[in-house]
N, C-alpha and C positions, 0 to 999 in steps of 0.2 A: 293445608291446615288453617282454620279459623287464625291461629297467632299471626300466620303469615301475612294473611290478609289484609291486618288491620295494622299492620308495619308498627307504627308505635308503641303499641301497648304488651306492654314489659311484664312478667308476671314474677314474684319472689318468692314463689312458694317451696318449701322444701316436705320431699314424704318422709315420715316419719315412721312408718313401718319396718319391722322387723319379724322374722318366721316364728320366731320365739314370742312372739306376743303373740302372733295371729294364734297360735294355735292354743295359748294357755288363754287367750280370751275366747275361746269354744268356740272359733270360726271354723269353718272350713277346715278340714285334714285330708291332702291330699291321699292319704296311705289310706281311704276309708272312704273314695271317690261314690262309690256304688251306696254310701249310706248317710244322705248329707241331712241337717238340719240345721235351717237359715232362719238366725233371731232377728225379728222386723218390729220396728217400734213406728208409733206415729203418734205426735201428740196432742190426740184428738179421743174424746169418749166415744167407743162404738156405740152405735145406733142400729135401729130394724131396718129404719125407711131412706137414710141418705144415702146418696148415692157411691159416697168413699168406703163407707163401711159393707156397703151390698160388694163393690166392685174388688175392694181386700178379698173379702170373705170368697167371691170367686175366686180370685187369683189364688189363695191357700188352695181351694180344695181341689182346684183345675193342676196343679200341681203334684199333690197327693194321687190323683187319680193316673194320671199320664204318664208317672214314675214306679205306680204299681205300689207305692208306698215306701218307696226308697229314699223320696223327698219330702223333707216335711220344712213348712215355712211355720214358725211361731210367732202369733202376732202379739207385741206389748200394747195396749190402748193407755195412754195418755200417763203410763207410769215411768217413762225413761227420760222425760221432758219433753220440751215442746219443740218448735222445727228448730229454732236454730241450734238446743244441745244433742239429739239425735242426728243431726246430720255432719256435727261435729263429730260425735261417736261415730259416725260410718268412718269419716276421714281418718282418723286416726285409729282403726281397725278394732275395735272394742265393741260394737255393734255390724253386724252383716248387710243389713238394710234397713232402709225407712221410709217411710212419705214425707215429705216435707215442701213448703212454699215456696214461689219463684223468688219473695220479697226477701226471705234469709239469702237467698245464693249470691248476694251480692259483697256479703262480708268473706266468702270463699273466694270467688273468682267476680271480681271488680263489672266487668261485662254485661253481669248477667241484670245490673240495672237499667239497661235500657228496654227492658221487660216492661217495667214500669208507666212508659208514657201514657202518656191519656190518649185514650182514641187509635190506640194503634191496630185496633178488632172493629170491625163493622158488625160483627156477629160472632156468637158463639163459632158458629162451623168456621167461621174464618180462620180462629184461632186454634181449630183442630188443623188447616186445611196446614199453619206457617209452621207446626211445630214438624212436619215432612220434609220441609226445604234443607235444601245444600248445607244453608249459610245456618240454620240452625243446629244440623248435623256436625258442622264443622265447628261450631260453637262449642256444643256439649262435648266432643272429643277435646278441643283445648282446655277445656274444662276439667278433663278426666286425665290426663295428661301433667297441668299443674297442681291437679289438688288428691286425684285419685279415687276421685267423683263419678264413679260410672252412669251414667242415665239411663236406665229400662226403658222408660216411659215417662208420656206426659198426660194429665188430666186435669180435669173444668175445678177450679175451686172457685168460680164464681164472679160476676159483672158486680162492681160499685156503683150503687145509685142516692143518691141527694135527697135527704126529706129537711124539712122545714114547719116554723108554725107561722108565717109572716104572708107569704102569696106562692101561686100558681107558678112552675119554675117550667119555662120552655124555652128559652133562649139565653145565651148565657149574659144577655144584659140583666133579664132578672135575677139573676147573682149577685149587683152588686147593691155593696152592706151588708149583706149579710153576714154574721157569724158563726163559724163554721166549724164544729167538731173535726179535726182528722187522726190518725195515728201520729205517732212522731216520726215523721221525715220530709224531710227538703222538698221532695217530689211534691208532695200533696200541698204543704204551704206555698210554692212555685205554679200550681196548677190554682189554685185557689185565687191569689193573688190576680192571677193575669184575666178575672172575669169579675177583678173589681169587690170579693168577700174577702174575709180576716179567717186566716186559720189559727184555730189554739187547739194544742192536742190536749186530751183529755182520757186518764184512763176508765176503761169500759165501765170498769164500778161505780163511777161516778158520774158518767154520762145521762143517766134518766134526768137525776136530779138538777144536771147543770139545765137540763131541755126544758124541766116544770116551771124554774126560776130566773130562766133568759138567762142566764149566764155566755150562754151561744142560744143560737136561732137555731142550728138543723145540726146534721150529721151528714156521712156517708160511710154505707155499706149494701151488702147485699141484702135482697127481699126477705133471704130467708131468715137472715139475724136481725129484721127488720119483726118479723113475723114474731121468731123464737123470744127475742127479747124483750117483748112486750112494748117496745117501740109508737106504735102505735096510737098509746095510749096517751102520749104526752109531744104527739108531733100530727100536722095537720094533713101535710101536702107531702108528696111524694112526686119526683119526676125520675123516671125509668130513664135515664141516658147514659147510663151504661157508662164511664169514662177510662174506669181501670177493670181491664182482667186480668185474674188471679189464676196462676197456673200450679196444681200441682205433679211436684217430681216425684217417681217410683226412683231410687238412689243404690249402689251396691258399692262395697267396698270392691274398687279393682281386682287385688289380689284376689277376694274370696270367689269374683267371678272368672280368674282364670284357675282356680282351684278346681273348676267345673268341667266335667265332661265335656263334649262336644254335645251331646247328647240332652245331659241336664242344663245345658245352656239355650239349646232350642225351647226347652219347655220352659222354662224361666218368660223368655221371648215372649212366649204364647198367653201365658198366665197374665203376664202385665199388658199387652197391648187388647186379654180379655176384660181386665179393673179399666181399662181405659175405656173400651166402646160400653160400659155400663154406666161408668161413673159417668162421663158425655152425657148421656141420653137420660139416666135418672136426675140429674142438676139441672138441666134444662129444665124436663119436662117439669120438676120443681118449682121451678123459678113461679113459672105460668100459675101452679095452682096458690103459692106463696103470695105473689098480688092480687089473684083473684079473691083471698080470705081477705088482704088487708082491705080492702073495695068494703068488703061486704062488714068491715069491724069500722067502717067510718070516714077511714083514710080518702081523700079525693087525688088520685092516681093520675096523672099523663105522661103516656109511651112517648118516646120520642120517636121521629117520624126518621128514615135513613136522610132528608134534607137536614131536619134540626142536628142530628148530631154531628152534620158534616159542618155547620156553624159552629158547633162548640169546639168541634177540634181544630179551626181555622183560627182559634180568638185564642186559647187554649193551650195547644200542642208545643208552639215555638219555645214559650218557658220555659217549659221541663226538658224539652230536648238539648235548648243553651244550656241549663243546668248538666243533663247530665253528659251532656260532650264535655264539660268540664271536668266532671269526674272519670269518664273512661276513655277521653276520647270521641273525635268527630265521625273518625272510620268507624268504629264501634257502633256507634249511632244510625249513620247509614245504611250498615249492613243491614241491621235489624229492620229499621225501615223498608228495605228493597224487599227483603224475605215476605214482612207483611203486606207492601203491595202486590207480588208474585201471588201470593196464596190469594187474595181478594182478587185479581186477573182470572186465575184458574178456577175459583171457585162462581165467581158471576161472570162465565164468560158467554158471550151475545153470538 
């Protein structure tokens, strides 16, 4: 098991569940195996065209179907909270499932911030290729183990990218001065730092206007919240290097998945690993048309090249990985690290 492996790291988590709540919170009844319906929240607005909402919407009805109608998943959009009180509800058995981001899992099970580093994906598929590995498999099981976090599946919530109104960003000396919008956590001000910019977090609502009146110089996020937010409009340059991928979890409460046939548990299996090869392929191929619109609204774009990013993650990476070997551990750190090279070996191999 993943705990063994990494010797040190200690987990205090206690389950909280009891039968008498699962079932008066409308989870899962065993005595009623043959006629399940699994409430799923994710705190996000459904949409036509993205790729989480297209790959949900599969996963419901691939389930519906294959169970002959004996399964039914119910999905909440964006009314039960956002990732991190939905996946709270999973754990304490009051919700059956949810989507949720890799960046909450880190207040459940300590580990899962080494998710976080910069540069640990060469590519999207890379990141498809790490979440297959041992060491990640054996992660999500100690996972499940101390918190009762079952993990279905993993999917693309998307690469962080840098825009700016000051210059041309392609190496990460062009970073430095700059000021830099990020979310609030250590990671991003640690990553930030080590290429010579100032992080100050700033919430979303108030990001346009800190961009019009220099308050900060740039941001970072993905193309598409780059696109949707209108972003655009009030930032000049954009460099595509990718620094953080964002992963999202399909989540089950333990119990209500061993409430599960053998049977309903395959289809389960199939449904999420089909939200996954959608979600994958609809995010990506997003991304591409996402920059191509900003190009064409004004924006002056530079891809980074697989050389340039392996600069940034040289200048870069050391930071955040000191940082968070401090907080979960050096083994911790490594593992994750090994799993990410294994996947980039197997996936560019010569």
């Amino acid at each position: 098991m993943f705990q063994n492996r990494i010797g040190n790291i200690k987990t205090c988590f206690v389950r909280t569940f009891a039968v008498a709540a699962f079932v008066a919170g409308g989870l899962v009844n065993a005595a009623s195996a043959q006629d399940v319906k699994l409430r799923f929240a994710v705190g996000a607005n459904e949409s036509e065209t993205d790729g989480m909402s297209v790959g949900l919407r599969a996963m419901r009805d691939y389930v519906a179907y294959k169970s002959g109608g004996t399964m039914e998943i119910e999905i909440f959009w964006n009314t039960l909270g956002g990732s991190l009180q939905v996946t709270e509800e999973v754990k304490n058995g009051t919700l059956d499932m949810a989507l949720t981001d890799d960046s909450v899992l880190g207040t459940f099970y300590p580990p899962m911030q080494a998710f976080q580093i910069p540069y640990l994906f060469a590519s999207s598929p890379a990141a498809w290729e790490f979440t297959q590995t041992d060491i990640v498999r054996d992660m999500t099981d100690a996972m499940r183990e101390a918190t009762a976090l079952r993990t279905l599946g993993f999917s693309q919530n998307g690469f962080r990218n840098i825009t700016n109104n000051l210059r041309e960003v392609k190496t990460p000396e062009d970073m430095s001065g700059l000021k830099m919008r990020t979310m609030q956590s250590q990671v991003y001000v640690e990553f930030m730092g080590a290429m010579g910019a100032s992080a100050t977090p700033i919430p979303w609502p108030e990001l346009a206007p800190a961009l019009r009146t220099s308050v900060v110089d740039g941001q970072e996020n993905a193309a598409i919240t780059v696109l949707d937010g209108k972003l655009y409009e009030v930032q000049k340059h954009m460099s595509v290097n990718e620094h953080v991928y964002g992963f999202h979890l399909i989540l089950i409460n333990d119990e209500v998945f061993k409430g599960l046939t053998v049977d309903q548990r395959k289809i389960l299996h199939e449904a999420v690993a089909l939200h996954s090869e959608l979600a994958n392929a609809i995010k990506t191929a997003g991304d591409i048309v996402a920059v191509t619109k900003l190009r064409e609204l004004g924006m002056e774009i530079h891809v980074t090249s697989p050389t340039e990013k392996a600069m940034f993650r040289d200048v870069s990476q050391k930071a955040v990985v000191d940082f968070v070997a401090s907080q979960v551990g050096a083994e911790a750190v490594e593992l994750v690290l090994a799993a990410a090279k294994e996947a980039e070996d197997r996936l560019y191999h010569e």
